[in-house]
PDB file of N, CA, C, O and CB in Angstrom:
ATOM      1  N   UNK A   1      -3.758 -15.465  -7.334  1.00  0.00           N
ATOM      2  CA  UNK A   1      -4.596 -16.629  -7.137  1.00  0.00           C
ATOM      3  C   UNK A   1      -4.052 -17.479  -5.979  1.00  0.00           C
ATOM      4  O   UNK A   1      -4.845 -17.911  -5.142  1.00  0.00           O
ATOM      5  CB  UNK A   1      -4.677 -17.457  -8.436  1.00  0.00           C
ATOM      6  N   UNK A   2      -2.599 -17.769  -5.881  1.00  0.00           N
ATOM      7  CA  UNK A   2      -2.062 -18.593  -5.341  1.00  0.00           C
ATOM      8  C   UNK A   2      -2.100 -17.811  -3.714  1.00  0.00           C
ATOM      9  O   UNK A   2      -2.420 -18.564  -2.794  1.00  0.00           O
ATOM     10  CB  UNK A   2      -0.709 -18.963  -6.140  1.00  0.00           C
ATOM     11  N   UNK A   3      -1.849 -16.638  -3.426  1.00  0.00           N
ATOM     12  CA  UNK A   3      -1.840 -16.089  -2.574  1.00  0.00           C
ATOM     13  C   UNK A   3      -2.994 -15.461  -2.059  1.00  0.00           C
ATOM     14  O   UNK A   3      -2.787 -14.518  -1.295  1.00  0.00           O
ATOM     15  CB  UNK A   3      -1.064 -15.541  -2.741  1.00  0.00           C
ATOM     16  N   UNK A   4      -4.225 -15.787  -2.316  1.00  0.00           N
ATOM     17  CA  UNK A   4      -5.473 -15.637  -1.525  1.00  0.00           C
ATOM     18  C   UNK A   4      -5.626 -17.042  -1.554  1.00  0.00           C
ATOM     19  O   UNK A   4      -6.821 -17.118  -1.268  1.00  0.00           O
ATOM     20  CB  UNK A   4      -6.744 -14.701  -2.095  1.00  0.00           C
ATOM     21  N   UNK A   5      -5.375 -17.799  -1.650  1.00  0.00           N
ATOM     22  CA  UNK A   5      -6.152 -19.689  -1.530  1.00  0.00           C
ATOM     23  C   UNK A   5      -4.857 -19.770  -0.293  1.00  0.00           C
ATOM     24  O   UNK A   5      -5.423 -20.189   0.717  1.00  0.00           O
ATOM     25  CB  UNK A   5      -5.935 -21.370  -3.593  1.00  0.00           C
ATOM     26  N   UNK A   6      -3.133 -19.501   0.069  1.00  0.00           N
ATOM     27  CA  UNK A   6      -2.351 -19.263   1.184  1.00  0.00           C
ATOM     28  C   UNK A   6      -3.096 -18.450   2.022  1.00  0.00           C
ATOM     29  O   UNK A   6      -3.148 -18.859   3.182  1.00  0.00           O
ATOM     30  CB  UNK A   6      -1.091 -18.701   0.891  1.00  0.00           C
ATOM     31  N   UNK A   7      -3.656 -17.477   1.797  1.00  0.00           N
ATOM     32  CA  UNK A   7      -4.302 -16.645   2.634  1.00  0.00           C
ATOM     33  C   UNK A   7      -5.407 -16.771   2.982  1.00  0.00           C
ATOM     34  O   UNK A   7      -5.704 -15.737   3.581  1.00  0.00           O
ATOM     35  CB  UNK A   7      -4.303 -15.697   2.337  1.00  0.00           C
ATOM     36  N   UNK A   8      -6.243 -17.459   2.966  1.00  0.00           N
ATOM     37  CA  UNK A   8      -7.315 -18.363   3.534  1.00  0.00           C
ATOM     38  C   UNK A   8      -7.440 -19.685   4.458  1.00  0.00           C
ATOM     39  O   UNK A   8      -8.443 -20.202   4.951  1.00  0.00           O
ATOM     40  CB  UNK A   8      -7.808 -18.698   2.596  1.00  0.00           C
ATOM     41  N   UNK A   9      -5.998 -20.076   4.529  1.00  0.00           N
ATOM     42  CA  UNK A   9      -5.579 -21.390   4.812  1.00  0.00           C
ATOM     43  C   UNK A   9      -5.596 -20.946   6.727  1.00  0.00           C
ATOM     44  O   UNK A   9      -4.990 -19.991   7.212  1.00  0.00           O
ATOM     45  CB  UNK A   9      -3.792 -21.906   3.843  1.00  0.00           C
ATOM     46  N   UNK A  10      -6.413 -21.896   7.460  1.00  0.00           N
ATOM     47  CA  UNK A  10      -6.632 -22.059   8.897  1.00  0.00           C
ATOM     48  C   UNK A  10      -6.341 -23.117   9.093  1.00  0.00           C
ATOM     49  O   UNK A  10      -6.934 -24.143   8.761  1.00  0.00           O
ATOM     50  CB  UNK A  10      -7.782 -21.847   9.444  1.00  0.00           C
ATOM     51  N   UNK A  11      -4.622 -22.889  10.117  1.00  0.00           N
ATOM     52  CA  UNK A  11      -4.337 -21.799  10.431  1.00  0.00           C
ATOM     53  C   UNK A  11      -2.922 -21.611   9.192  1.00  0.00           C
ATOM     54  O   UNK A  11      -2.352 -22.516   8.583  1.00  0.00           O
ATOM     55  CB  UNK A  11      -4.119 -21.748  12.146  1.00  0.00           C
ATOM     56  N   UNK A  12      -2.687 -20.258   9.133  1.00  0.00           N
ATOM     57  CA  UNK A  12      -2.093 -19.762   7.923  1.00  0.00           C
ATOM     58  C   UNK A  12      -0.345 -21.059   8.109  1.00  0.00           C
ATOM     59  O   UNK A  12       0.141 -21.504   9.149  1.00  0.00           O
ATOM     60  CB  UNK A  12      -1.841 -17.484   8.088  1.00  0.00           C
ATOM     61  N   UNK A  13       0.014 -21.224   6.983  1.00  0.00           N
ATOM     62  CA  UNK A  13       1.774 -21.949   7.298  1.00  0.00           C
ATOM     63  C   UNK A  13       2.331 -20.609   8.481  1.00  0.00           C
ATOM     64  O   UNK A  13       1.828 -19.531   8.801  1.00  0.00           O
ATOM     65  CB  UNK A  13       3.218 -21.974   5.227  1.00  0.00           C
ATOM     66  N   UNK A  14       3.476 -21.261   8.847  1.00  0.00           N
ATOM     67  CA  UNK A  14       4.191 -20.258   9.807  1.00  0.00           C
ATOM     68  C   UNK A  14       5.373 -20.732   9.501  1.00  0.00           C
ATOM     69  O   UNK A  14       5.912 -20.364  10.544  1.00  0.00           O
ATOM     70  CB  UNK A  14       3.872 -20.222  11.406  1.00  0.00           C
ATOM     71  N   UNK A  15       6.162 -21.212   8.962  1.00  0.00           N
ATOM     72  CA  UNK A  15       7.374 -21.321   8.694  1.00  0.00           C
ATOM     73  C   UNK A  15       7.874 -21.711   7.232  1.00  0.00           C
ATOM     74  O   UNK A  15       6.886 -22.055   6.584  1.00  0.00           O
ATOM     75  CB  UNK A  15       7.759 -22.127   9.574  1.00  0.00           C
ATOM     76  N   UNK A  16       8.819 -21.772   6.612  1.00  0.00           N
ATOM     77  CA  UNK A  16       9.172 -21.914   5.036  1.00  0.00           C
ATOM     78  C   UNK A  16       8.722 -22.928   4.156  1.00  0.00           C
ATOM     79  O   UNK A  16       8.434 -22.782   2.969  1.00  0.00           O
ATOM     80  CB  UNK A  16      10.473 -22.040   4.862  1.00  0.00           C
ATOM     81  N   UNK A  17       8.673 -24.206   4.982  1.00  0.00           N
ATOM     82  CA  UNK A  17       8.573 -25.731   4.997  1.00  0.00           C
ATOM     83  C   UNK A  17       6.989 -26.030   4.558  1.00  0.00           C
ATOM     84  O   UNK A  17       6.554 -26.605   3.561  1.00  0.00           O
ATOM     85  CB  UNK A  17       8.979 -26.396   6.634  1.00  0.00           C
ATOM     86  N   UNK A  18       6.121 -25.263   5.971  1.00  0.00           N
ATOM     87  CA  UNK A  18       5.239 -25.345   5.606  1.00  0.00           C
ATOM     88  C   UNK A  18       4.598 -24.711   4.672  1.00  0.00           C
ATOM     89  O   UNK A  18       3.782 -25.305   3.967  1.00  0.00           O
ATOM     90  CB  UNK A  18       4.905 -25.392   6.260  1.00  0.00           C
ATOM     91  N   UNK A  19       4.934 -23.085   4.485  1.00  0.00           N
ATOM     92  CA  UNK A  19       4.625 -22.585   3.028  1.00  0.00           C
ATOM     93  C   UNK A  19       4.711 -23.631   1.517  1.00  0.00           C
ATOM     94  O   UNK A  19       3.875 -23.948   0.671  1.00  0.00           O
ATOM     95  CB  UNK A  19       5.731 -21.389   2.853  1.00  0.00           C
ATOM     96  N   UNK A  20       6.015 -23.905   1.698  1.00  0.00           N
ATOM     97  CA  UNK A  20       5.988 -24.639   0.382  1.00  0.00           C
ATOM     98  C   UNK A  20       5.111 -25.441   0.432  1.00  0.00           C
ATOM     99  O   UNK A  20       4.266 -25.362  -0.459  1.00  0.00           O
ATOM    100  CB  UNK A  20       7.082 -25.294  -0.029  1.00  0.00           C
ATOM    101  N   UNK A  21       4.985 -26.348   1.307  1.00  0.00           N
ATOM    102  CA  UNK A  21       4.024 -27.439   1.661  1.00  0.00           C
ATOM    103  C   UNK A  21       2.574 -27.122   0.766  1.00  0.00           C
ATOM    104  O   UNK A  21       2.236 -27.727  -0.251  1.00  0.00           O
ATOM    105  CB  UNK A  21       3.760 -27.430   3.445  1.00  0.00           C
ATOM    106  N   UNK A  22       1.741 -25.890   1.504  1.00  0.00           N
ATOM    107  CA  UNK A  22       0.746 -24.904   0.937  1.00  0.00           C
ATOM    108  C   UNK A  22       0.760 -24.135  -0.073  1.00  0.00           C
ATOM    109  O   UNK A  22      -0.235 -23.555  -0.507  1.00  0.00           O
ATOM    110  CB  UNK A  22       0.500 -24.169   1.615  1.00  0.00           C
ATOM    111  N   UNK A  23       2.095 -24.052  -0.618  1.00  0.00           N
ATOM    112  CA  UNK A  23       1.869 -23.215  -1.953  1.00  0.00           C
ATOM    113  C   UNK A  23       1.397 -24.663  -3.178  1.00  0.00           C
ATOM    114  O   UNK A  23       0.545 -24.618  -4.065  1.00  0.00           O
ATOM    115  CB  UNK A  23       3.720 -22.164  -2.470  1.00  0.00           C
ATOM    116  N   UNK A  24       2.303 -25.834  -2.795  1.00  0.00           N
ATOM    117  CA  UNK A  24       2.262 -26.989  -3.762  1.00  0.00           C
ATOM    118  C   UNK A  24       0.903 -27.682  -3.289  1.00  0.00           C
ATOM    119  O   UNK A  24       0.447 -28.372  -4.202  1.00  0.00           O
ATOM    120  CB  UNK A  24       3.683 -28.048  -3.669  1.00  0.00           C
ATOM    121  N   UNK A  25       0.233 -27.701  -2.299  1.00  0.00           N
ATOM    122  CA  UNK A  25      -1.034 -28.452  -2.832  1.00  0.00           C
ATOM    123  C   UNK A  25      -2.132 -27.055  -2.942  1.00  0.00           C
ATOM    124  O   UNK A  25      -3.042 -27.465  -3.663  1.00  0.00           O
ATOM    125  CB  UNK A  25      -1.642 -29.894  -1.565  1.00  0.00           C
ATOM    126  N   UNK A  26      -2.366 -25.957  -2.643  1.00  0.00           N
ATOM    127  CA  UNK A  26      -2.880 -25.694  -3.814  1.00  0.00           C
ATOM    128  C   UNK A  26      -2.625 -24.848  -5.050  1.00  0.00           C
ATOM    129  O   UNK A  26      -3.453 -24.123  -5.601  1.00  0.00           O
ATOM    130  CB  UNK A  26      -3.698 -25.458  -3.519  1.00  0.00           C
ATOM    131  N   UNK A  27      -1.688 -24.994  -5.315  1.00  0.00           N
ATOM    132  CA  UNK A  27      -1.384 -25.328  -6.963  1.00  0.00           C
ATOM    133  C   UNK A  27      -1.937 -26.760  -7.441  1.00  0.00           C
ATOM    134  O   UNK A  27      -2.617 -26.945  -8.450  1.00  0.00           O
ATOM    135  CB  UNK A  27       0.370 -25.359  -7.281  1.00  0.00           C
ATOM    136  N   UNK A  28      -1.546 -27.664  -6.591  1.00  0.00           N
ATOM    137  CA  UNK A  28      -2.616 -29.061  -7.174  1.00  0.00           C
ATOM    138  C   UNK A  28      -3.963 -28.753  -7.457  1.00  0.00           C
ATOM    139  O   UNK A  28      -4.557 -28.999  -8.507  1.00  0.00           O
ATOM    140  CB  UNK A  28      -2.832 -30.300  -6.063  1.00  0.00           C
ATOM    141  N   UNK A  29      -4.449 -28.135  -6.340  1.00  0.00           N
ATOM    142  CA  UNK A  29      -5.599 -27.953  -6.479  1.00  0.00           C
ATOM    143  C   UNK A  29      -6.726 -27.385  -7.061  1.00  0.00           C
ATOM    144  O   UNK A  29      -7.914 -27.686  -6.951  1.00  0.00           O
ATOM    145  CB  UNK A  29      -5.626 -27.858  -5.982  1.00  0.00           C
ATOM    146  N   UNK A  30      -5.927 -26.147  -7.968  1.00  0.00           N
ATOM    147  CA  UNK A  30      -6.296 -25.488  -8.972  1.00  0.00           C
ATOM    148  C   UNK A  30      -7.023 -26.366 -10.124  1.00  0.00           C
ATOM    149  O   UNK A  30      -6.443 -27.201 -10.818  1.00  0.00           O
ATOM    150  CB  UNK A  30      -5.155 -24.817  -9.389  1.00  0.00           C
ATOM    151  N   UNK A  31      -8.806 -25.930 -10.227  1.00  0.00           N
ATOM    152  CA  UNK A  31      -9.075 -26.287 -11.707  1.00  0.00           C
ATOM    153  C   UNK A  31      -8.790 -26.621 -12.830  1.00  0.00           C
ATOM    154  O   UNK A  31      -8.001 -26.050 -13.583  1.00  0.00           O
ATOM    155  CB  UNK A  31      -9.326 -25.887 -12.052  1.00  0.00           C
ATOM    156  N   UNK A  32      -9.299 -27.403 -12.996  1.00  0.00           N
ATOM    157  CA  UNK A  32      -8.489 -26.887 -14.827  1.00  0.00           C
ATOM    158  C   UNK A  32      -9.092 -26.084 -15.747  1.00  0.00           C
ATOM    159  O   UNK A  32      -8.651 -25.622 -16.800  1.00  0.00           O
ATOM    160  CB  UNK A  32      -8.282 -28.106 -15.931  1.00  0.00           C
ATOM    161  N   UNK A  33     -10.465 -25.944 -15.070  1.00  0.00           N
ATOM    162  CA  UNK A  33     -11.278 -24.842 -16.131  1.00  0.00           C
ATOM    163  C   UNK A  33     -10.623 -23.354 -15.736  1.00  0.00           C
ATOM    164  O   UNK A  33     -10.393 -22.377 -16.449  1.00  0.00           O
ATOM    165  CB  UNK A  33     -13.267 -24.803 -15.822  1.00  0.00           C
ATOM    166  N   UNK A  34     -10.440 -23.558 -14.474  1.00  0.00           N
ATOM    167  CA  UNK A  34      -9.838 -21.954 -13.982  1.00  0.00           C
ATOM    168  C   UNK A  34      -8.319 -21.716 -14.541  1.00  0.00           C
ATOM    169  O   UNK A  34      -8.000 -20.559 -14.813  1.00  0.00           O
ATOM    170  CB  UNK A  34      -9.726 -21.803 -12.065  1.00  0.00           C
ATOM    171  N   UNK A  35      -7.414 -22.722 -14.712  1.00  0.00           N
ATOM    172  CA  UNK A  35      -6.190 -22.641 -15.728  1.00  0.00           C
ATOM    173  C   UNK A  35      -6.464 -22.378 -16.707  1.00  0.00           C
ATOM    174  O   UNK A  35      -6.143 -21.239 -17.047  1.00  0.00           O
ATOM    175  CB  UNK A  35      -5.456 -23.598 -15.975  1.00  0.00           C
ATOM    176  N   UNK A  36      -7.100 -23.124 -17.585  1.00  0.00           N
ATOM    177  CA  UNK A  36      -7.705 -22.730 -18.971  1.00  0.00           C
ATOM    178  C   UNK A  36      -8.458 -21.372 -19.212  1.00  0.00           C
ATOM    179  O   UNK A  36      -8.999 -21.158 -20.297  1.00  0.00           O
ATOM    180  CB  UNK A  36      -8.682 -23.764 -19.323  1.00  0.00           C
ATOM    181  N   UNK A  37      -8.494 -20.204 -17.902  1.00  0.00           N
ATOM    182  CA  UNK A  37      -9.608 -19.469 -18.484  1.00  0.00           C
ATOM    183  C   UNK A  37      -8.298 -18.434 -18.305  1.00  0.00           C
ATOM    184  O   UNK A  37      -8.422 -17.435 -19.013  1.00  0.00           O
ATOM    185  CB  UNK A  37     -11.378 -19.284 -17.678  1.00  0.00           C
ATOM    186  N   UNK A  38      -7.103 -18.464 -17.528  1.00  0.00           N
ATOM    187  CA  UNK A  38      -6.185 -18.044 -17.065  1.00  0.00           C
ATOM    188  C   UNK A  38      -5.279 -18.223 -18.286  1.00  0.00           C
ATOM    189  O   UNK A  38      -4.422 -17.356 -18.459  1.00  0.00           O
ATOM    190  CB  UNK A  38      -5.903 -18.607 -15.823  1.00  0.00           C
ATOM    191  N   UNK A  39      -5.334 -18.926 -18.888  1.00  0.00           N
ATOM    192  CA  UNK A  39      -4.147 -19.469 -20.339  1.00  0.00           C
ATOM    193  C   UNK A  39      -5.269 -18.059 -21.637  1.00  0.00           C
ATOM    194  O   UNK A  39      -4.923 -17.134 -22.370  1.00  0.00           O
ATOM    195  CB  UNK A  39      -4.468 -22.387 -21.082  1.00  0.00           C
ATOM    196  N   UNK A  40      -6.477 -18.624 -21.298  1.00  0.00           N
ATOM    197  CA  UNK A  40      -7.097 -17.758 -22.480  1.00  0.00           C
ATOM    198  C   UNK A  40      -7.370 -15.855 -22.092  1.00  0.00           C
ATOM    199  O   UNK A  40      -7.587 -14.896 -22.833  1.00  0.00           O
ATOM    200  CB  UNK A  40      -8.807 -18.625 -22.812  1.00  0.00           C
ATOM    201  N   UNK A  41      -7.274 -15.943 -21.110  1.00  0.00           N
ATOM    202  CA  UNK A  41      -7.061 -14.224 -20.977  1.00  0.00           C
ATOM    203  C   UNK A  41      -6.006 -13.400 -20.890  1.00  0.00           C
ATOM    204  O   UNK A  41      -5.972 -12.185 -20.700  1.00  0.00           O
ATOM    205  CB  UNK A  41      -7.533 -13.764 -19.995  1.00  0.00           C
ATOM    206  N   UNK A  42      -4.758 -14.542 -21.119  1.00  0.00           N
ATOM    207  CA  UNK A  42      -3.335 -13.719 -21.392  1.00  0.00           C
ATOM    208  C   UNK A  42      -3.049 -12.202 -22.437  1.00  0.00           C
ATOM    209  O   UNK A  42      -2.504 -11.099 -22.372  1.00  0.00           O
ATOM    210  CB  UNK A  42      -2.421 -14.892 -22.103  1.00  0.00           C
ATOM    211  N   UNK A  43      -3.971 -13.209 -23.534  1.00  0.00           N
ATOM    212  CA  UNK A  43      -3.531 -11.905 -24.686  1.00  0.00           C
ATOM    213  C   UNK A  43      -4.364 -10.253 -24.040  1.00  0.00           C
ATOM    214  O   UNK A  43      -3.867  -9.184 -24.394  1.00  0.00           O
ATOM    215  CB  UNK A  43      -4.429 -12.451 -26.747  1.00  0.00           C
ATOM    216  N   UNK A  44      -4.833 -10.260 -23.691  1.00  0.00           N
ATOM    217  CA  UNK A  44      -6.114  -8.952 -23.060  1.00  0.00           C
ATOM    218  C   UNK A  44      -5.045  -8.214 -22.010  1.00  0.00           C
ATOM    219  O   UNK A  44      -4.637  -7.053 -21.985  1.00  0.00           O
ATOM    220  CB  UNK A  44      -7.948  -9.785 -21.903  1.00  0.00           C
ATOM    221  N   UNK A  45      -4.672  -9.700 -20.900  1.00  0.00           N
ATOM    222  CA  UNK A  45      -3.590  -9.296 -19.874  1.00  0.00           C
ATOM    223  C   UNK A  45      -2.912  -8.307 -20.423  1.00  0.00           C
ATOM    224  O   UNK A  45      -2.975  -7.080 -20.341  1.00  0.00           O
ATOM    225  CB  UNK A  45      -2.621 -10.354 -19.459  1.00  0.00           C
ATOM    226  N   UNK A  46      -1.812  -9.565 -21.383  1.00  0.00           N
ATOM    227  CA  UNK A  46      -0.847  -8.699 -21.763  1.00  0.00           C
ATOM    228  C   UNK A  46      -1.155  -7.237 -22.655  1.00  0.00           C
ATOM    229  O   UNK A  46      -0.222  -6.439 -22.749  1.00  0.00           O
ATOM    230  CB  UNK A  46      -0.007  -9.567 -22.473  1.00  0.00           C
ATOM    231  N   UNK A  47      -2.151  -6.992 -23.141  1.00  0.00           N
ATOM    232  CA  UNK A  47      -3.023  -5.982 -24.039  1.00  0.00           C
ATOM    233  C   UNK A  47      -2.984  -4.768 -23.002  1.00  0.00           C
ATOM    234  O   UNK A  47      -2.397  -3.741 -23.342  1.00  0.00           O
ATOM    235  CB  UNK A  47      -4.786  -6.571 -24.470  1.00  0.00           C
ATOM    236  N   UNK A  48      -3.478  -4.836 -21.979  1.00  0.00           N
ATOM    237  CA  UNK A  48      -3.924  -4.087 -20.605  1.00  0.00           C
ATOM    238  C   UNK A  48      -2.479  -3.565 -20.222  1.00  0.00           C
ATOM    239  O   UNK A  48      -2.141  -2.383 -20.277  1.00  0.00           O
ATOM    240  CB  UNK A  48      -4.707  -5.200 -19.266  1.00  0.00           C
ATOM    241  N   UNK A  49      -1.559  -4.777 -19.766  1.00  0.00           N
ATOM    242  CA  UNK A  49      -0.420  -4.026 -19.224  1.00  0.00           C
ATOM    243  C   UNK A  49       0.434  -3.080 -20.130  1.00  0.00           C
ATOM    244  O   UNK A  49       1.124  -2.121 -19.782  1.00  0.00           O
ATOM    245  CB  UNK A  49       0.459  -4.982 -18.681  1.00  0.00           C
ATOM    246  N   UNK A  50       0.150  -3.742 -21.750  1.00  0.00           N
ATOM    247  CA  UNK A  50       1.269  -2.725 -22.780  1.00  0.00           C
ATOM    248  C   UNK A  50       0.604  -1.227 -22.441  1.00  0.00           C
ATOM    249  O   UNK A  50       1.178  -0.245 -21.968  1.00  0.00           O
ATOM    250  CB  UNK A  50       1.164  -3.136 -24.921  1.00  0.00           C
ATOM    251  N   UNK A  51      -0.644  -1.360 -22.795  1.00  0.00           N
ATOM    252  CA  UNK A  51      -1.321   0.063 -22.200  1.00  0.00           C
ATOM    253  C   UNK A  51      -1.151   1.275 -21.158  1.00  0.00           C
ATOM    254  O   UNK A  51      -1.075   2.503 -21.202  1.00  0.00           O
ATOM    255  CB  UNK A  51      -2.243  -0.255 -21.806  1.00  0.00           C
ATOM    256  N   UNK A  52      -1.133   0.356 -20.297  1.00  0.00           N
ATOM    257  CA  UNK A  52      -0.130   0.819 -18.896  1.00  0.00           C
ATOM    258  C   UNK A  52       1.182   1.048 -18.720  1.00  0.00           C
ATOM    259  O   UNK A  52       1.628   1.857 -17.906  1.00  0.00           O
ATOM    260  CB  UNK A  52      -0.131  -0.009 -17.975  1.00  0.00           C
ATOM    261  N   UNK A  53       2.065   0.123 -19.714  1.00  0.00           N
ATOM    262  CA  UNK A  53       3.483   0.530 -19.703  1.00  0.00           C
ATOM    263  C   UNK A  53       3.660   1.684 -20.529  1.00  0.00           C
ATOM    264  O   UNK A  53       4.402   2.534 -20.037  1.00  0.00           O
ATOM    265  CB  UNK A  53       4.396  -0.546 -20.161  1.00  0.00           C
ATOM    266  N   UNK A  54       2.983   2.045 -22.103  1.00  0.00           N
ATOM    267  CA  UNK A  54       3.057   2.772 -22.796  1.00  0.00           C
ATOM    268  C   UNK A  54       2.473   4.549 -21.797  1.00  0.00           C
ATOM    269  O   UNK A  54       3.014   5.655 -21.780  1.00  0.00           O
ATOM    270  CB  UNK A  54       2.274   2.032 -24.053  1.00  0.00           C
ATOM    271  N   UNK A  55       1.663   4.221 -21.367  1.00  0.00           N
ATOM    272  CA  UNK A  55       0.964   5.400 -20.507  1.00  0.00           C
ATOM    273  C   UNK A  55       2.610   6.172 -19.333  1.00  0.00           C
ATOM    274  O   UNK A  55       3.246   7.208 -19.139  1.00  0.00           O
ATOM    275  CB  UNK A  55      -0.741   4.349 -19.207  1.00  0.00           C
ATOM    276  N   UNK A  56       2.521   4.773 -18.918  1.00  0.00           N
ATOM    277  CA  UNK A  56       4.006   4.789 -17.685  1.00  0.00           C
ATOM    278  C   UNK A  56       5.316   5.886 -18.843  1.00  0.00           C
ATOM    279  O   UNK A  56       5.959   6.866 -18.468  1.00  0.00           O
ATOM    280  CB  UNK A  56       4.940   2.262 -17.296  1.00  0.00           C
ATOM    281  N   UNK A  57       5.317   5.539 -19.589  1.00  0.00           N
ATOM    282  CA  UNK A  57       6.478   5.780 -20.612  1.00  0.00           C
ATOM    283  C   UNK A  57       6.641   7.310 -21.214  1.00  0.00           C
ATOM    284  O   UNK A  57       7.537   8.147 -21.110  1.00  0.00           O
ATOM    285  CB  UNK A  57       6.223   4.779 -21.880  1.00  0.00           C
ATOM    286  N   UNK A  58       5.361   7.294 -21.893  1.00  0.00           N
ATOM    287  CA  UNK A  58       5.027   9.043 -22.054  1.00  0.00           C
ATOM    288  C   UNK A  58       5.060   9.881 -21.413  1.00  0.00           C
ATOM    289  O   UNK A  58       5.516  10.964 -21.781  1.00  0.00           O
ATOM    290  CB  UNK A  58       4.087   9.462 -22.297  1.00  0.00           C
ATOM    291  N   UNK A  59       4.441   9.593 -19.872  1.00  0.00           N
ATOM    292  CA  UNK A  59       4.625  10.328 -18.565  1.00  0.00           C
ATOM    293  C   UNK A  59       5.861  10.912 -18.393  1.00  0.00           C
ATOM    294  O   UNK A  59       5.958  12.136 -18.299  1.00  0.00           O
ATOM    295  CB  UNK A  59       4.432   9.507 -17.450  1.00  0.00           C
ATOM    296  N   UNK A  60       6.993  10.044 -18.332  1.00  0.00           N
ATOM    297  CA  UNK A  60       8.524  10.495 -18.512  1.00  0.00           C
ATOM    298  C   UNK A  60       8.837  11.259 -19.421  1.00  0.00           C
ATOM    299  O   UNK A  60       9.376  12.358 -19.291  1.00  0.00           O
ATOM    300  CB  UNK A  60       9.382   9.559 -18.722  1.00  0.00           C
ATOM    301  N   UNK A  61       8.443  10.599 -20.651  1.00  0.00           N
ATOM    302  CA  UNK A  61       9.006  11.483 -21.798  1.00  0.00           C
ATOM    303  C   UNK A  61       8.514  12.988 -21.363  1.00  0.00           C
ATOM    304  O   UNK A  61       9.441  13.795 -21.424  1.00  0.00           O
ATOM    305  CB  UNK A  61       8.361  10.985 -23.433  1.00  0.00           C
ATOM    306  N   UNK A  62       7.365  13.501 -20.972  1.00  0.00           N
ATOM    307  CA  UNK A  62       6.759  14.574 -20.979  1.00  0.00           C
ATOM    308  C   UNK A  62       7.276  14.568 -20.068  1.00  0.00           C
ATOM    309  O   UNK A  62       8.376  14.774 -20.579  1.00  0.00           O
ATOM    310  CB  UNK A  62       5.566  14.867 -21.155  1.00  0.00           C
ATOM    311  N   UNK A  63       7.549  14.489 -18.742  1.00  0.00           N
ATOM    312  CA  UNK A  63       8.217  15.011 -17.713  1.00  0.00           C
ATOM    313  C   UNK A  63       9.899  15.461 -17.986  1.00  0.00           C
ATOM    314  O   UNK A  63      10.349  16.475 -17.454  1.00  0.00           O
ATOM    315  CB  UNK A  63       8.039  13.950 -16.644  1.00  0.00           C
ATOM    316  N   UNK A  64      10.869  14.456 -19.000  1.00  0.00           N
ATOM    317  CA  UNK A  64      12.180  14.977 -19.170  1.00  0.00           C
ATOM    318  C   UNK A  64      12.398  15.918 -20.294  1.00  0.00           C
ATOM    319  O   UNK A  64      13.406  16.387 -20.822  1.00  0.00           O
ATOM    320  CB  UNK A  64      13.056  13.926 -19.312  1.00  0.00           C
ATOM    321  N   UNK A  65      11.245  16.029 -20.470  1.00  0.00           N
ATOM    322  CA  UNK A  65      10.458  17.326 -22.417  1.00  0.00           C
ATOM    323  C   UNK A  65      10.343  18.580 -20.985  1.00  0.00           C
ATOM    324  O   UNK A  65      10.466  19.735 -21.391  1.00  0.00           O
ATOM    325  CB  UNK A  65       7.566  16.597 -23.808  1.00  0.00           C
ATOM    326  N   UNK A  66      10.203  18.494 -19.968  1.00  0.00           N
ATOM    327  CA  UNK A  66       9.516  19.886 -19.289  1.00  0.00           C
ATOM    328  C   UNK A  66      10.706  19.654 -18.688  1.00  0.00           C
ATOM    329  O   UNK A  66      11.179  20.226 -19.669  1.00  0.00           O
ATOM    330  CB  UNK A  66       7.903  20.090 -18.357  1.00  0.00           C
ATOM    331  N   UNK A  67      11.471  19.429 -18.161  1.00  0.00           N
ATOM    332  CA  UNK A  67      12.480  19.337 -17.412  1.00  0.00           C
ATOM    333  C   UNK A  67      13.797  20.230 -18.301  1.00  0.00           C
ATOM    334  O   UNK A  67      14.617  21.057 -17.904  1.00  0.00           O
ATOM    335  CB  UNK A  67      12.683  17.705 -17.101  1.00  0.00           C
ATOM    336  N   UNK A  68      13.502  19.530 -19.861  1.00  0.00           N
ATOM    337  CA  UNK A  68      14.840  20.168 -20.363  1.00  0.00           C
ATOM    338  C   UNK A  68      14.121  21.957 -20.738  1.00  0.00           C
ATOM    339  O   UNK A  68      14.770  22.982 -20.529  1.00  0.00           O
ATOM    340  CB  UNK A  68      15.605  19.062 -22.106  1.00  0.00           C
ATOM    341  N   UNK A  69      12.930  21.937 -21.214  1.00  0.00           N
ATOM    342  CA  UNK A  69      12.718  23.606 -21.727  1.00  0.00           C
ATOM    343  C   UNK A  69      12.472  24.112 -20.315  1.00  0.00           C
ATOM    344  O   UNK A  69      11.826  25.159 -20.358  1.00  0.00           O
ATOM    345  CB  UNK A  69      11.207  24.032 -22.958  1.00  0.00           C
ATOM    346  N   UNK A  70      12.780  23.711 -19.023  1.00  0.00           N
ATOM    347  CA  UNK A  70      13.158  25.028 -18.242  1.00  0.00           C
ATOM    348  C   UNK A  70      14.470  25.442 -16.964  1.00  0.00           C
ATOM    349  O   UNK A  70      14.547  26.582 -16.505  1.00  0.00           O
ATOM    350  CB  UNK A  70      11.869  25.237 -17.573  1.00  0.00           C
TER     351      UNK A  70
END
């Protein structure tokens, strides 16, 4: 979020100072309905990524399962 609203910014920061500068107002600038919709889609988030880590995980297992029978 924070880094497409930096990445839209004309003309972009060019040095550290000014980044921070641009990362802190818009973070101000952020909604609050868009925080709030961001607070309420955590559990799904986090739902989605266990999915993906568990997927990530088996992959190995089955890869060090074929690794040891040959």
């Amino acid at each position: 979020m924070l880094g497409r609203r930096i990445a839209a910014r004309q003309p972009p920061p060019t040095c550290l100072p000014e980044l921070r500068r641009a990362l802190l107002d818009e973070w101000c600038n952020i909604p609050q309905d868009q925080i709030d919709n961001l607070i309420l889609s955590m559990p799904r988030r986090l739902n989605d990524h266990s999915y993906h880590l568990r997927d990530a995980l088996m992959s190995v297992k089955a890869l060090i399962n074929l690794k040891k029978s040959v």
